[in-house]
N, C-alpha and C positions, 0 to 999 in steps of 0.2 A: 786909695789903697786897693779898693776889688780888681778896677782897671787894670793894675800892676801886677798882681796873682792871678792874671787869668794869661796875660801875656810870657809870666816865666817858665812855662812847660814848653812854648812855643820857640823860646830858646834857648832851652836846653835841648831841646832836639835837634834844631838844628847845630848840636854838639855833638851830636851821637854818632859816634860811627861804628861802620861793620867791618872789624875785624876778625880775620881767623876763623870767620862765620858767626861773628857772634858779637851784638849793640854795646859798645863800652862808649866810656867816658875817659879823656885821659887824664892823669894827676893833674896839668894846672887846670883843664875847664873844669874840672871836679871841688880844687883848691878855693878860685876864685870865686864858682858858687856856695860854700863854704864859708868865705871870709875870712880865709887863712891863704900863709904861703904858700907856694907846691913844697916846700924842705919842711915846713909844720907839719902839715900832711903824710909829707913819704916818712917823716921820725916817727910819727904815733903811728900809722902800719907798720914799719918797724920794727915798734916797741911790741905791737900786738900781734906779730905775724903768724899765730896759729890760728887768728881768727880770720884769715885769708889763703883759704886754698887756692889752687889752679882753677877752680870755675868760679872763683870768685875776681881775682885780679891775677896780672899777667905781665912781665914787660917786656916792652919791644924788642923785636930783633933787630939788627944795625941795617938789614935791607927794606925791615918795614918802617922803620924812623926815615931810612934816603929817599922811600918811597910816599911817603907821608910829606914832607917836605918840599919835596916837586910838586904836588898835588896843592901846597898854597900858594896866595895870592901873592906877587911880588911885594904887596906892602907889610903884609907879616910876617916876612921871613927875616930870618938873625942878620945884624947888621956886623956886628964885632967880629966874632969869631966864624961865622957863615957854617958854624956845624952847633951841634946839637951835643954839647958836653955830656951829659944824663941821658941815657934812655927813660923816655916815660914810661909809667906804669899803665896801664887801662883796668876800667874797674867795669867789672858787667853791672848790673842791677843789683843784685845783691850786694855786690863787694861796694858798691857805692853807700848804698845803707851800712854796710858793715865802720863802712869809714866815719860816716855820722856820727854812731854810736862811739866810736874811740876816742873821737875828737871832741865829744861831750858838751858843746857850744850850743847854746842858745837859737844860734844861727845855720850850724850846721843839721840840730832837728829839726826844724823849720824847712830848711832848703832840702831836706832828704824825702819831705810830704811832696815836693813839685816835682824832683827829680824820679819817685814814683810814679808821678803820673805823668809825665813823661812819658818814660817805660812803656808805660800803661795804653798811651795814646798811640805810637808807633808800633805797637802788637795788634791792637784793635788793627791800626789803616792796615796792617800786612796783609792780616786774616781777612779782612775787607777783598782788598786787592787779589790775594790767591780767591776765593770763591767768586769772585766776579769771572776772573783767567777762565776758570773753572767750568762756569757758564757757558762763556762765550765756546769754549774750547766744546760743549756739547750741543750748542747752538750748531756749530759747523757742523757737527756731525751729522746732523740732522739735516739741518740744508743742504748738503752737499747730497745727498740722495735724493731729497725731493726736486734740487733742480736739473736733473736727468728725467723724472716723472714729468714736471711741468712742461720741457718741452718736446715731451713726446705724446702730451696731452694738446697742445699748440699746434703742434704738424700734423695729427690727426684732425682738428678742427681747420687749420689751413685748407687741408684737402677737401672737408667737407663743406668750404665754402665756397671754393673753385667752382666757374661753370663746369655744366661736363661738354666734354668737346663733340661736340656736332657730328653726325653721323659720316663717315668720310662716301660721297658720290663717286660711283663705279664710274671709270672712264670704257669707255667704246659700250658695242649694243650687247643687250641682255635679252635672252628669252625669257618671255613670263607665259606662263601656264594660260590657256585659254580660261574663262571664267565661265562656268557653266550656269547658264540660263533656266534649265530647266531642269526638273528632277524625277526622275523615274519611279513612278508609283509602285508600290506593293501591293 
């Protein structure tokens, strides 16, 4: 049993998608975690629709259902009628919880605990994820100036490890100053 409750957050997420900008669930993955139909489901929201605003549930537009649609796997999509009768609903976070509570089931408070954390888990990796970006983005900032320094620190050490180049020899004859021998006393 723990094995099994540690795994269902893991797919429920992998249920979650970002619509509209924003992690929904849609009526049937929401339904079937639930243990109810998607039509049990969309009747008791329905029944209770004031306890679902707009940032709580939403349904699809007919271009984001065609588009949604393309996006699966050929083994999942409708065999019969090849469209999608019903626009689903998506439920955010809350409207998921909201749906628990209507549907009153045994099974649907239970699955509203995984489906929080869930949630839960995919906000954490986000937040993760941006302050990592975030890092690295100041990381760069940072390197990218000192590796202008270093290698100008480099070609002044290049230089100063260079021989120096040998005195160049005068070609044809030179006069040199006589050297004086002797020095005249005071």
């Amino acid at each position: 049993m723990k094995k099994s409750r540690t795994l269902i957050p893991e797919v429920i997420e992998r249920r979650i998608l970002l619509i509209r900008g924003q992690k929904v669930l849609l009526d049937g993955h929401l339904a079937g975690l639930y243990g109810v139909s998607t039509k049990v489901l969309v009747q008791a929201v329905k029944r209770n629709i004031a306890r679902f605003p707009s940032d709580f549930m939403f349904q699809l537009s007919r271009e984001e259902v065609e588009t949604l649609a393309r996006s699966r796997s050929q083994s999942v999509t409708l065999k019969r009628g090849k469209n999608i009768k019903y626009r689903p609903y998506a439920f955010t976070e809350h409207g998921a919880i909201m749906a628990a509570t209507v549907l009153n089931s045994p099974r649907a408070v239970q699955m509203s605990v995984f489906v929080v954390r869930a949630f839960v888990r995919m906000r954490e990796a986000m937040i993760a994820h941006r302050d990592v970006a975030e890092k690295l983005r100041e990381l760069e900032r940072r390197v990218g100036k000192h590796d202008e320094h270093i290698q100008a620190i480099i070609d002044v050490i290049r230089q100063l490890m260079a021989p120096p180049n040998p005195p160049k020899r005068r070609i044809g004859f030179g006069v040199e100053e006589p050297k004086v021998k002797y020095r005249i006393a005071r």
